[in-house]
C-alpha positions in Angstrom: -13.3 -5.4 -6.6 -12.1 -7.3 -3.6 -14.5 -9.9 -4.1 -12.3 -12.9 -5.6 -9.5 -11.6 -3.5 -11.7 -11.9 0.0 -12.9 -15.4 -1.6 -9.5 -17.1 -2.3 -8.2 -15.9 1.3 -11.4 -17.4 3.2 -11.0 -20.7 1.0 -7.5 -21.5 2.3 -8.7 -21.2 6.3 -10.2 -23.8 8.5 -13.5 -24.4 8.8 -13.8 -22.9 12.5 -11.7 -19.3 11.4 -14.5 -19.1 8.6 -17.1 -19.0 11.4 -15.5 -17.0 12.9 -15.4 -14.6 9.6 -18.9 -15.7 9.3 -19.8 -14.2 12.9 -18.0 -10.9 12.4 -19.7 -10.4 9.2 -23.0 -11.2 10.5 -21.8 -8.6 13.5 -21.2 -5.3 10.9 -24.1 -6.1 9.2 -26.1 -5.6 12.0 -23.6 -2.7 12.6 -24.1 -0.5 9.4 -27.6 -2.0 9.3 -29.2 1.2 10.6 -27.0 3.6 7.7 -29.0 5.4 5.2 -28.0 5.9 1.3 -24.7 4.8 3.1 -24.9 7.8 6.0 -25.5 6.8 9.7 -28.1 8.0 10.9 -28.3 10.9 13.6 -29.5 9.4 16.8 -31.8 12.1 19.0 -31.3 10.5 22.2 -30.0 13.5 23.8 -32.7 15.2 23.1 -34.6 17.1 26.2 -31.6 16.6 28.4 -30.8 20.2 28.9 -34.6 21.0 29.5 -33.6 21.2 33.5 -31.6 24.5 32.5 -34.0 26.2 30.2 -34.5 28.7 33.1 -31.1 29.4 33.6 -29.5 29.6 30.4 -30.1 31.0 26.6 -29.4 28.4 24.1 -26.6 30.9 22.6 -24.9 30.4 26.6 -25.2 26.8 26.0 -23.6 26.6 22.6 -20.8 29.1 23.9 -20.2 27.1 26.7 -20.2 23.3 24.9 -17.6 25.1 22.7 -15.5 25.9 25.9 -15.6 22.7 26.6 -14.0 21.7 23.2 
């Protein structure tokens, strides 16, 4: 759809701006690289970093208190 559009626009610029273009395309590719079926996907890396309070607290007194927090 915006193909010939995005073509004719790049065609009229210098040579360094389409570099630059070049470089920030490369830069969302690697970006979006990691979506799935066009999703994100969910990172884990929080994962275990409540483990300290698993004495202390029920998870129900976790989730009411992250929603406090809100």
């Amino acid at each position: 759809m915006f193909d010939n559009e995005i073509e004719v626009k790049i065609k009229e610029l210098p040579d360094d701006v389409k570099r630059e273009i070049l470089d920030y395309i490369e830069f969302l590719q690697k970006k979006y690289k990691k979506a799935v079926n066009g999703k994100r996907k969910f990172k884990f890396n929080w994962e275990g970093a409540l483990e300290r309070l698993r004495d202390r607290f029920t998870s129900v007194e976790l989730q009411h208190k992250a929603s406090d927090l809100r």
